[in-house]
N, CA, C and O atoms as CSV, one atom per row, in Angstrom:
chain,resi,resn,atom,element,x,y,z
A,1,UNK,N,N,107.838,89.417,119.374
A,1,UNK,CA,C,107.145,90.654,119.646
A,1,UNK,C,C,105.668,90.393,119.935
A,1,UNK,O,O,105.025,91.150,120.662
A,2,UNK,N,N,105.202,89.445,119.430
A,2,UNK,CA,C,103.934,89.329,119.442
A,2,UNK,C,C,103.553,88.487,120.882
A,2,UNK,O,O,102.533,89.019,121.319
A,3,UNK,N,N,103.971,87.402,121.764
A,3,UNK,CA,C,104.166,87.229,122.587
A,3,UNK,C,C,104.093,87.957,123.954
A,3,UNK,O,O,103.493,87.896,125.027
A,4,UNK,N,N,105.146,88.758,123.240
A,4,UNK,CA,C,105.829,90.049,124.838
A,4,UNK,C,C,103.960,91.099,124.336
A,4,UNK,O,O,103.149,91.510,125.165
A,5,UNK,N,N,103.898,91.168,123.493
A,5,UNK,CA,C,102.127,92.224,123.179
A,5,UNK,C,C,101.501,91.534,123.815
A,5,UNK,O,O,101.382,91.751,125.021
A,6,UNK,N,N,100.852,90.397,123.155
A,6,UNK,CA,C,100.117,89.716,124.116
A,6,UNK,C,C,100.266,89.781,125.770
A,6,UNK,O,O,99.218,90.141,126.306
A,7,UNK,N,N,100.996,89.597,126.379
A,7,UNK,CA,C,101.825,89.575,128.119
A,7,UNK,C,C,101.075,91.430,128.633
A,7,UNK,O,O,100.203,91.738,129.445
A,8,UNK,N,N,101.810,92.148,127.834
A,8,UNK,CA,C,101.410,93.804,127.915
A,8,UNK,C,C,100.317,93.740,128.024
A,8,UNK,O,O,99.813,93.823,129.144
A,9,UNK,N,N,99.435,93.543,126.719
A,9,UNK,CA,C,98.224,93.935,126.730
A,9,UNK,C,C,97.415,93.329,128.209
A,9,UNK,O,O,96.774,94.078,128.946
A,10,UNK,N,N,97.621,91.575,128.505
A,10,UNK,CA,C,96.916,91.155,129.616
A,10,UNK,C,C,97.728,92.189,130.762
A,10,UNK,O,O,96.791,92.827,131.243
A,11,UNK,N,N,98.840,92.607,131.349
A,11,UNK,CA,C,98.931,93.375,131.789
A,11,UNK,C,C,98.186,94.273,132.040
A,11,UNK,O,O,97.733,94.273,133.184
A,12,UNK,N,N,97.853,95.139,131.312
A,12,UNK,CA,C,97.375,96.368,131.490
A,12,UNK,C,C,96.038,96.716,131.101
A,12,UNK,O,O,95.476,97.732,130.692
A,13,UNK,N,N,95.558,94.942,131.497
A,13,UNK,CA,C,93.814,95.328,131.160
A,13,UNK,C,C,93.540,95.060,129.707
A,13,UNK,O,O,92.764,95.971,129.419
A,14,UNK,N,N,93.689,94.476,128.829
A,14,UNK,CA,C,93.312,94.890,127.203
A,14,UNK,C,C,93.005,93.378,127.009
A,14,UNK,O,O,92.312,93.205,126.006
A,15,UNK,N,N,93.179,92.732,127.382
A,15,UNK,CA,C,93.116,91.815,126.827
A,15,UNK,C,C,91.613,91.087,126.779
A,15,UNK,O,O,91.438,90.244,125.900
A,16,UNK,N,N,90.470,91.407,127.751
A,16,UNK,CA,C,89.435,90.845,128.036
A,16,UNK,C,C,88.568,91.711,126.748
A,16,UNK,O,O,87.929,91.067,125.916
A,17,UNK,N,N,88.635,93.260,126.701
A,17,UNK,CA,C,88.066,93.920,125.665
A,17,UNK,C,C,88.315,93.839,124.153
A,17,UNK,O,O,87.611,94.004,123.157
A,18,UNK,N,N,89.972,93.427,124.445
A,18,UNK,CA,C,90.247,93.027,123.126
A,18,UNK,C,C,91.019,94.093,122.424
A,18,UNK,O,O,90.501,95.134,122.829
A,19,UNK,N,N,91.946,94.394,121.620
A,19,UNK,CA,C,93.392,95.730,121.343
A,19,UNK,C,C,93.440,95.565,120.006
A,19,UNK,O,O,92.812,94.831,119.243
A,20,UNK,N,N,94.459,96.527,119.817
A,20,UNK,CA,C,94.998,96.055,118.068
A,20,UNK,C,C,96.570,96.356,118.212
A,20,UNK,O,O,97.087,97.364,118.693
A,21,UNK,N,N,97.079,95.438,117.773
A,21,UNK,CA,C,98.351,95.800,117.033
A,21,UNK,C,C,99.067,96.121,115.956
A,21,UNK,O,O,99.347,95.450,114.962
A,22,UNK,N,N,99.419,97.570,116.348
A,22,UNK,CA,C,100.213,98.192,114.550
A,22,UNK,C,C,101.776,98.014,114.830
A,22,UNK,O,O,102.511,98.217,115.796
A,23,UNK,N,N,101.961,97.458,113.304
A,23,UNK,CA,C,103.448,97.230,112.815
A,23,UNK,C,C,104.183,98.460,112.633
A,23,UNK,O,O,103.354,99.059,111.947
A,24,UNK,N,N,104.727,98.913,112.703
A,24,UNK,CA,C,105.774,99.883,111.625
A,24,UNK,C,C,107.199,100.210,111.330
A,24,UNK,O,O,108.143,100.524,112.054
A,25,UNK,N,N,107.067,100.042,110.055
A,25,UNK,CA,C,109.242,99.701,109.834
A,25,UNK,C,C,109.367,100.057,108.297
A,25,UNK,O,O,108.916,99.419,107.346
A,26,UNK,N,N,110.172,101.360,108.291
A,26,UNK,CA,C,109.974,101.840,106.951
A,26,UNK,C,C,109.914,103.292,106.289
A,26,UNK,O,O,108.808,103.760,106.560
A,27,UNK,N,N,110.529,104.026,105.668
A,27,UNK,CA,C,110.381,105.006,105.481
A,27,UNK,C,C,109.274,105.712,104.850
A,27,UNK,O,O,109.164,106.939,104.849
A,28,UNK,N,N,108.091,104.528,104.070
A,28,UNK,CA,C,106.969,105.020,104.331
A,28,UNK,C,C,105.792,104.953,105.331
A,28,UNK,O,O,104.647,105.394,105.236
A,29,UNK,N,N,106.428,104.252,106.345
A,29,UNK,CA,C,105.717,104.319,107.277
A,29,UNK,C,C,106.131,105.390,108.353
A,29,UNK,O,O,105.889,105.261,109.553
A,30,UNK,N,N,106.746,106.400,107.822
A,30,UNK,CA,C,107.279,107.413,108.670
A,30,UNK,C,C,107.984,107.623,109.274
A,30,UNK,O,O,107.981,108.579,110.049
A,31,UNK,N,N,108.977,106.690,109.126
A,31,UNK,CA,C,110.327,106.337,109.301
A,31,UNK,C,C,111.707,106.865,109.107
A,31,UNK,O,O,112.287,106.229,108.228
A,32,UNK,N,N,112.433,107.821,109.635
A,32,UNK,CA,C,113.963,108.274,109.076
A,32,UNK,C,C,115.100,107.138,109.727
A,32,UNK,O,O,116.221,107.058,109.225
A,33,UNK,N,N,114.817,106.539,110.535
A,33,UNK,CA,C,115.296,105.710,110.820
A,33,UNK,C,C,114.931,103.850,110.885
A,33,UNK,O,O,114.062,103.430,111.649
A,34,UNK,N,N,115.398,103.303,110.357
A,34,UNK,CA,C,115.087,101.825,109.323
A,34,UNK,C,C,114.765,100.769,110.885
A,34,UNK,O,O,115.696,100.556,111.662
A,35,UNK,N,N,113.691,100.340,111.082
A,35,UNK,CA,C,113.529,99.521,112.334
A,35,UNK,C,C,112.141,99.212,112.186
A,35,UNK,O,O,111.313,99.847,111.534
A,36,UNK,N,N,111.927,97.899,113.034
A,36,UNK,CA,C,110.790,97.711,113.003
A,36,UNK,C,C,109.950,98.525,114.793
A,36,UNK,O,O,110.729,98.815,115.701
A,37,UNK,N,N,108.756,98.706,114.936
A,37,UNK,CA,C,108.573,98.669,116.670
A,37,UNK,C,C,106.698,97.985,116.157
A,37,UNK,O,O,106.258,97.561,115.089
A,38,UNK,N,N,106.194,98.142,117.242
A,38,UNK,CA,C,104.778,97.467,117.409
A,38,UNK,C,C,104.264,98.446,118.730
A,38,UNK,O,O,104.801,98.460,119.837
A,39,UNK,N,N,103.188,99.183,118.345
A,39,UNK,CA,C,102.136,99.698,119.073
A,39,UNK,C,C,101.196,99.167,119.465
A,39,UNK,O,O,100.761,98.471,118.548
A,40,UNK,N,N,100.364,99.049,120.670
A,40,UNK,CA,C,99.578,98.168,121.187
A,40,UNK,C,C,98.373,99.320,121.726
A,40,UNK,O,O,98.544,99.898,122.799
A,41,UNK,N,N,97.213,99.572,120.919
A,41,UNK,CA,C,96.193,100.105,121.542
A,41,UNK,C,C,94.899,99.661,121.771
A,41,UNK,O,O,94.347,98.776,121.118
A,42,UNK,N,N,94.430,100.254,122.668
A,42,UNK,CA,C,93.203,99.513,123.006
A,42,UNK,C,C,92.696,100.508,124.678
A,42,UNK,O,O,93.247,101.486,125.184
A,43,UNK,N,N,91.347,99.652,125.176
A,43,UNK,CA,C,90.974,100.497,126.137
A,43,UNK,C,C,89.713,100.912,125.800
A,43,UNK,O,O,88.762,101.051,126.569
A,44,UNK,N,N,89.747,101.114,124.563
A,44,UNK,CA,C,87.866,101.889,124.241
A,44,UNK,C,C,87.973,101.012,122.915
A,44,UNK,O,O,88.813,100.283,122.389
A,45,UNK,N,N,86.798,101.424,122.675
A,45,UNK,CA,C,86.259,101.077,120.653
A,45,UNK,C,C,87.436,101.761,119.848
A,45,UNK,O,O,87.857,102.878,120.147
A,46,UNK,N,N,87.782,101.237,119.124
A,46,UNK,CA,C,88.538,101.727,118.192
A,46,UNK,C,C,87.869,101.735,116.717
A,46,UNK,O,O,86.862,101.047,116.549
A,47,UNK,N,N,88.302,102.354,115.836
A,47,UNK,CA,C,87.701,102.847,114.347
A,47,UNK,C,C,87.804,101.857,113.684
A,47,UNK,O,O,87.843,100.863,114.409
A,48,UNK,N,N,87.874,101.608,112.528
A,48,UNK,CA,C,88.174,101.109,111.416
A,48,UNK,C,C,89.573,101.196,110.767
A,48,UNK,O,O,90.040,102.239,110.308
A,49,UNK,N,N,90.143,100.101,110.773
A,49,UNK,CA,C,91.580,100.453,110.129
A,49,UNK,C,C,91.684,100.324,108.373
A,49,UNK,O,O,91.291,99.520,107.528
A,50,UNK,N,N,92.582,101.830,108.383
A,50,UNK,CA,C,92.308,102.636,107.317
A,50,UNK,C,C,93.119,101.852,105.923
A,50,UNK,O,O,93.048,102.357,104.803
């Protein structure tokens, strides 16, 4: 997964500014269904992760 992110992100521009990647897999991660996936954002400044 981290690979194929990396590939995306240079894709679509992110990679020179620099992205973040979030995990999530889990019913406390908001989850009704048990899986992992990976979000890839980026594009502007991003916050502080919480």
């Amino acid at each position: 997964m981290l690979v194929a992110a990396s590939r995306i992100a240079a894709q679509e521009g992110l990679a020179e500014g620099g992205y973040r990647l979030v995990l999530n897999s889990g019913r406390d991660a908001g989850q009704e269904v048990s899986h992992i996936h990976m979000h890839i954002l980026g594009g502007g400044p991003l916050g502080p992760i919480a």
